[in-house]
DRENVEX-978029 format. One record per residue (C-alpha): x, y, z. Coordinates in steps of 0.25 Angstrom, whole numbers. Example, Ala and Ser with C-alpha at 12.3 -4.5 7.8 and 13.67 -1.06 7.14 Angstrom:
2
     c1     c2     c3
     49    -18     31
     55     -4     29
//
This chain:
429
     c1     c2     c3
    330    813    673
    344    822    671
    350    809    673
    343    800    664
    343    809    653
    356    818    657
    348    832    656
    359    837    663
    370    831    655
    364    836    641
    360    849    645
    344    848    645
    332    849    655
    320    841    657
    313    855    652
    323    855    640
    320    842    635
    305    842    637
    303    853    628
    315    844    618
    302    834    617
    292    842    614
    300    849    604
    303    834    596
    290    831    599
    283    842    593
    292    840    581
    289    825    578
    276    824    583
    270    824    568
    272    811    569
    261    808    576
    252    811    566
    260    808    553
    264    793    558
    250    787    562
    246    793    547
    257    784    541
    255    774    551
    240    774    546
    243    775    531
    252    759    531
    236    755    540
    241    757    553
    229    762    563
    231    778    564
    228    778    579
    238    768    583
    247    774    574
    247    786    582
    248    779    594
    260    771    589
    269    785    584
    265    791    597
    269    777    606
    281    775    596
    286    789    597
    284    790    613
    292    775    616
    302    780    606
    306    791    612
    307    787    625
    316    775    621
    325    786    615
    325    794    630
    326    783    637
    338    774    629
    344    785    623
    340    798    629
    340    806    616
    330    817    613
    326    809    601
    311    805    600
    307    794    591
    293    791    584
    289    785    571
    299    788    560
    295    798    549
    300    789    536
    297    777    540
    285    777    544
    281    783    530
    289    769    524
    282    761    533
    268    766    529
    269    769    514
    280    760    511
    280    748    520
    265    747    522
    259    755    510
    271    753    499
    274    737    502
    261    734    507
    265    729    521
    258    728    532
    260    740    543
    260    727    554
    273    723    547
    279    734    543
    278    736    558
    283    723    561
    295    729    551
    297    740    558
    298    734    571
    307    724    567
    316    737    561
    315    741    574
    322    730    581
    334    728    571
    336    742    573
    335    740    589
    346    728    586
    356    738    578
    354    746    589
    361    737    600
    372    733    589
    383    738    583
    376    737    570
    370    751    571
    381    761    572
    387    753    559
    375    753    553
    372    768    555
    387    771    552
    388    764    540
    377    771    532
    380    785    525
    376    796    531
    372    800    514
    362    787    514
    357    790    528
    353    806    523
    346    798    510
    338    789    517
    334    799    526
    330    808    515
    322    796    507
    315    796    519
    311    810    520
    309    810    504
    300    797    506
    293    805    517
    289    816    508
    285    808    497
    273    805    507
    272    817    513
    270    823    500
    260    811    496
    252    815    510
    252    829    505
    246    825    491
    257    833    484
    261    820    478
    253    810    472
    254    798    464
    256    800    449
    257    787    440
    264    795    429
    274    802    438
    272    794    450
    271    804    460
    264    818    455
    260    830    464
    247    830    470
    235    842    468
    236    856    475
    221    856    474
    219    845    487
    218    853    499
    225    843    509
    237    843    499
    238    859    501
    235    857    515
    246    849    516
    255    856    508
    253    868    518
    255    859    529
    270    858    525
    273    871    521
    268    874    536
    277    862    544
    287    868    534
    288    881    539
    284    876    554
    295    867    551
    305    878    547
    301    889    557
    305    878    569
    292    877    574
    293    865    584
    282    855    579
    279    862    565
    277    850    557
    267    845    569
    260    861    567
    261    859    552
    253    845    552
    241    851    563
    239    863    555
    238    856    542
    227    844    548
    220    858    555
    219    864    540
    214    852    535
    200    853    545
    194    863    538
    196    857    523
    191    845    529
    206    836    526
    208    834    541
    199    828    551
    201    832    566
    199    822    576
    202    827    588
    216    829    596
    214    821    610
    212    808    612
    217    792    619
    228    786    610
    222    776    598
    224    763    600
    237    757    597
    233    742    595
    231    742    580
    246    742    577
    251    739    593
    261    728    590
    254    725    577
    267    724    571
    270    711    560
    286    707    564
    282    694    556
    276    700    545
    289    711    544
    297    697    543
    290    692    534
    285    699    522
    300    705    518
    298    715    526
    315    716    528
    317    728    519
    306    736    526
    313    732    539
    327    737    535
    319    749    531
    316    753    544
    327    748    551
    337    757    542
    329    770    542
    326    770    556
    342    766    559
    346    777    551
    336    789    555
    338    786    570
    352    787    568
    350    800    560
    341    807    571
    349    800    583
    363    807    577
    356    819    573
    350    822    585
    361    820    594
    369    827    586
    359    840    589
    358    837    603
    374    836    606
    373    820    611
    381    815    599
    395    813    602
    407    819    596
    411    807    587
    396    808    581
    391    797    589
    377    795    596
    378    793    610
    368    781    615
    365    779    600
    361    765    603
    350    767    612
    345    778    604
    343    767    593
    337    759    600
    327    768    606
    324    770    590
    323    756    586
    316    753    601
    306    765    596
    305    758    581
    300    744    588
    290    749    597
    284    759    585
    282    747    578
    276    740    589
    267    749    590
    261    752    577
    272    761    570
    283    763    559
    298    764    564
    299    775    576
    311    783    576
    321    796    581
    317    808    576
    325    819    571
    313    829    577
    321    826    590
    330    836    586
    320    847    589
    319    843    603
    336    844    601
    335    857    596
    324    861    608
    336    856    619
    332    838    619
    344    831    624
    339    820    632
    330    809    631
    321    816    639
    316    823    625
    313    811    620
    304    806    629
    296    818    630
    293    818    615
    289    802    621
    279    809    631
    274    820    620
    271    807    611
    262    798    621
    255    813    624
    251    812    609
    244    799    609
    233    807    613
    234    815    601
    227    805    592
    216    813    586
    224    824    582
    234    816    575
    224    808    569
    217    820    563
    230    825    555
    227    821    541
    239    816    531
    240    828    522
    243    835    534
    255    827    540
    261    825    525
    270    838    526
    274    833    538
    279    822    531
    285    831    521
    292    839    530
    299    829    536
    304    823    522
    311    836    519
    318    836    533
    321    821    532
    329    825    519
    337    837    525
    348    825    526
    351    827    512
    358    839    514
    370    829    522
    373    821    510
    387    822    504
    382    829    493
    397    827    484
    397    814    486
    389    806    474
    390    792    481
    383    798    493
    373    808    492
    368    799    479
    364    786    487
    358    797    498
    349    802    488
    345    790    482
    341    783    493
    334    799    497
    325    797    481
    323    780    480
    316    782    496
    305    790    490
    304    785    476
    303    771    481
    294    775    492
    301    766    502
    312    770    510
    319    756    511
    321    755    496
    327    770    497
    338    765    508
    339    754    500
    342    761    486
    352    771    492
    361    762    500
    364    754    487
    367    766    480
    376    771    491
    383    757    488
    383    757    473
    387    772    472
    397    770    481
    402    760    474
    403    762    459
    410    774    466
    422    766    472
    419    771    487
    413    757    492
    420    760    505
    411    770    507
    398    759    509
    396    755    523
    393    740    526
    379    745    532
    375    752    517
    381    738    511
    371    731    519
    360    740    516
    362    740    501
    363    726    498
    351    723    508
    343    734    496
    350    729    485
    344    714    490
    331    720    495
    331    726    480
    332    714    473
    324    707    480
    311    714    479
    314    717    464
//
């Protein structure tokens, strides 16, 4: 084992990096219950939803130990899945068996960057200020639904979007559901927002909002979305936007986690380079092709990892014991299914604000890049779809760029990008 995962030559134990595991796992194991919901809301079977996170999470991870040997884990991404469910599926009206199909395919463009050359100029050639917008939009996107979960904001046909009534007592539920992850949140508490969501489904028994079904039980069956994926109908109904959708959020937020948490634990070289980088990608986009398969939206790195960094995670080893924690959870079905959506939407919230902490990196003096970040951060939520907000900032990061005389400054991949939007634009005008 020292030698496989050089324990020794990191400076970790077996002891050391069990505990790593249990400390990432604890704080990404929300999404046991918050994925199957979104999974459930595009018509995919609840049961074998939960099946899918936990198998896509658990496959995941191991790749990463294994082919990499990061402390990364992986499972279904926080984002994405929330495109693939409200905007994919329930925006654009397609169905989930293709938008898996999509995904899968996303998956295995990304698996061919991986092996090429393609993907360090890709990655390189984006701004690091349209990269902090897209993850922002993200976030922001992710908290326009959180807060619709919540019922504190509600469709209005004279302003659009209006705040809901105090007087529903799963909206105050809710709202103290965040105000509590909050504070778990800020107090360190490993697993807060996992605390935060039981408490808030355990408060919601006695007003009659939440409805206990048990803790224990066998796993659900996964055969209503086992390999029910549509490749032919993702190829065949213009489904090539989506596709580029997934491939260029999850190319970018692996990247983001992979350099951040190396960075954290000390593996990053001295020139700012990832060591087995592409492995590590391919573990992700290996991850992302078997989600899909599976019955699941796009599985990627999480930046949770870094609490298992912070708790002494330096080897794969981590990873795969967030990969053992994950299969022990199949047999928390009841109990997941039991959490009710008021009580997972802070959750979803919570994340938002994180996701949007990048903001804060942005060259903030410079017009012609924090003003394409933010765009691309506003039109991802305003347009409730997250390919059309990539799509609007990268031409702006163009034209801004432009009209200001600094056209060197665009990379060929943002070139690429824009004119693929602009096209896309047209197109479905």
């Amino acid at each position: 084992m020292d030698r496989f995962f050089g324990l020794a030559q990191r400076g970790t134990t077996p002891r050391q990096e069990v505990l790593a595991g249990l400390a990432t796992f604890l704080t990404m194991a929300y999404i046991v219950v918050v994925n199957p919901g979104m999974m459930a809301a595009a018509g995919i079977d609840h049961g074998a939803a939960f099946v899918a996170t936990c198998l896509a999470a658990a496959i995941g991870s191991t790749l990463m130990g294994l082919l990499a040997n990061y402390p990364i884990a992986l499972a279904p991404g926080m984002g994405l899945n929330a495109y693939f469910a409200f905007a994919v599926v329930g925006g654009m009206g397609v169905p989930w068996q293709a938008a898996l199909g999509a995904v899968f395919i996303s998956g295995m463009i990304f698996f061919a960057v991986s092996i090429t050359g393609f993907r360090e100029w890709l990655i390189n050639s984006i701004p690091l200020s349209l990269k902090l917008g897209i993850a922002a939009g993200i976030g922001f996107f992710l908290g326009l639904i959180g807060l619709r979960g919540m019922g504190l904001v509600v469709d209005n046909p004279a302003t659009l979007v209006a705040m809901g009534s105090l007087h529903n007592p799963a909206t105050l539920l809710s709202c103290f559901g965040f105000v509590l992850i909050a504070g778990l949140v800020a107090r360190g508490i490993t697993g807060g927002i996992v605390v935060g969501i039981l408490v808030t489904a355990l408060l919601g028994i006695p007003l009659g909002l939440t409805e206990f079904q048990g803790i224990f039980s066998l796993p659900p069956s996964l055969a209503p979305t086992f390999l029910q994926m549509d490749l032919a109908g993702a190829l065949g109904i213009g489904l090539v936007g989506i596709v580029f959708t997934f491939f260029i959020v999850d190319l970018l937020d692996n990247a983001g986690t992979l350099i951040a948490t190396t960075h954290r634990a000390g593996l990053m070289r001295k020139d700012g380079s990832v060591p087995n980088l592409g492995r590590a990608l391919m573990a992700d986009s290996g991850g992302a092709m078997i989600g899909a398969a599976l019955g699941t939206s796009t599985t990627v790195s999480y930046i949770e990892s870094a609490a298992g960094v912070q708790a002494g995670g330096r080897t794969g080893l981590t990873a795969l014991t967030v990969a053992v924690l994950f299969l022990l959870t199949l047999f928390l079905a009841p109990l997941a299914t039991s959490i009710p959506a008021f009580a997972t939407a802070p959750a979803l919230v919570l994340v938002a604000c994180l996701m949007a902490q990048g903001l804060r990196d942005i060259e903030w003096d410079d017009v012609t890049e924090y003003l394409p970040a933010i765009i691309t951060a506003l039109a991802t939520p305003f347009t409730f779809s997250i390919a059309t907000g990539i799509g609007v900032g990268f031409i702006a990061f163009v034209l801004v760029k432009l009209v200001a005389g600094r056209g060197r400054d665009v990379g060929g991949a943002v070139w690429l990008i824009a004119v693929a939007s602009a096209l896309r634009f047209y197109l479905e005008s």
